[in-house]
C-alpha positions as CSV (number, residue, x, y, z in Angstrom):
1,X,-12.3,11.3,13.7
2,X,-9.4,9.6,15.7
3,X,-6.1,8.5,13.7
4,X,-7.4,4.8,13.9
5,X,-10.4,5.3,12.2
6,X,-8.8,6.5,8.7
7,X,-6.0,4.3,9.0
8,X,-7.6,1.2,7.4
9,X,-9.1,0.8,4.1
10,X,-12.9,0.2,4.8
11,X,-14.2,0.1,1.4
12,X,-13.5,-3.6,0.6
13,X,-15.0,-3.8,-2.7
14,X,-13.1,-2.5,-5.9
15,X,-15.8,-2.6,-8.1
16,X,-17.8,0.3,-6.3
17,X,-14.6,2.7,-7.6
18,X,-13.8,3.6,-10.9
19,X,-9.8,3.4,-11.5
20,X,-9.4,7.3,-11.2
21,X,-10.9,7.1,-7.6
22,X,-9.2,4.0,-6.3
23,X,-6.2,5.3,-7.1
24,X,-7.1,8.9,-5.5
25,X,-8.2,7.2,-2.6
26,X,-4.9,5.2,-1.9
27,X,-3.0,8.6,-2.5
28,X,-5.5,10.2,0.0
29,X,-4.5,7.4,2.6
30,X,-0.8,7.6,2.0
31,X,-0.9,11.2,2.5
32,X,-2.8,10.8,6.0
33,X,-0.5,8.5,6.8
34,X,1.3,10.4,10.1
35,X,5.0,10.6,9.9
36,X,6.8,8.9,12.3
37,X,5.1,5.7,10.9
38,X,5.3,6.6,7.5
39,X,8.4,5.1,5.2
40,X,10.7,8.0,3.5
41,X,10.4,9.0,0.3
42,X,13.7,6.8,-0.7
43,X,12.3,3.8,1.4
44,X,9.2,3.9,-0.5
45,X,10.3,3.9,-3.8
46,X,12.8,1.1,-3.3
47,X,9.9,-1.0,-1.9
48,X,8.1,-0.5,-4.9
49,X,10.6,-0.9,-6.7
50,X,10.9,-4.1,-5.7
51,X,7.3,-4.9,-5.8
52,X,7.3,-4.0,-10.1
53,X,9.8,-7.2,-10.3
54,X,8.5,-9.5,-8.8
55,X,5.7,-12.1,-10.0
56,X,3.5,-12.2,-7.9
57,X,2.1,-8.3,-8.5
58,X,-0.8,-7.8,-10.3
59,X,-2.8,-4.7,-11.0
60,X,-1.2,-3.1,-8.3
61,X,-1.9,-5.8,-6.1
62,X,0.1,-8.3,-4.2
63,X,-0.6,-11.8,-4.9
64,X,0.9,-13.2,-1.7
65,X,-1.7,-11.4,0.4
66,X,-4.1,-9.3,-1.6
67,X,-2.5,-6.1,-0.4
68,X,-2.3,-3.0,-2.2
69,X,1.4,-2.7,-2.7
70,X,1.3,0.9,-3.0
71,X,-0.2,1.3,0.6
72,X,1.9,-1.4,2.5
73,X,4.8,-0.3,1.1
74,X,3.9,3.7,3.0
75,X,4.2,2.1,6.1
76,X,7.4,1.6,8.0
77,X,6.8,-1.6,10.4
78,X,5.0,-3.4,7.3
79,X,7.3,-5.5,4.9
80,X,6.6,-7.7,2.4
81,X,4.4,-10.8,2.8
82,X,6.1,-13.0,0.5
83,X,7.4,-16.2,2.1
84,X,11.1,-15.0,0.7
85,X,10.4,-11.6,2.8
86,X,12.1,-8.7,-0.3
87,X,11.7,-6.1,1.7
């Protein structure tokens, strides 16, 4: 399997996991994720930080795009979607 092919989510539909899976699958893709694009450990948790205030999260999702939080927030070059950009 190349890098590409793992690197984006291509189970669409949430109800085919149950909640344990989902959330071993995002922590399966965040760990896969390769290093020099992935955001440190600090960088991380600030995003998501970040993410808990705000309004627009729900369920671990991001209500500006649909985005897991969780897994945009692993990647370096991503930010947040929100038209006030909080990280």
């Amino acid at each position: 399997m190349k890098n590409e092919d793992w690197r984006f989510c291509k189970k669409c539909l949430i109800r085919d996991f149950d909640e344990g899976e989902l959330f071993q699958t995002m922590q399966d893709y965040i760990a896969r994720i390769e290093e020099d694009i992935k955001t440190s450990a600090e960088e991380y948790e600030r995003r998501l930080g970040i993410c808990t205030e705000c309004e627009k999260l729900l369920g671990g999702m991001c209500g500006a795009c649909g985005c897991y939080v969780e897994m945009r927030a692993a990647v370096k070059t991503h930010y947040c979607p929100d038209v006030k950009k909080r990280w």
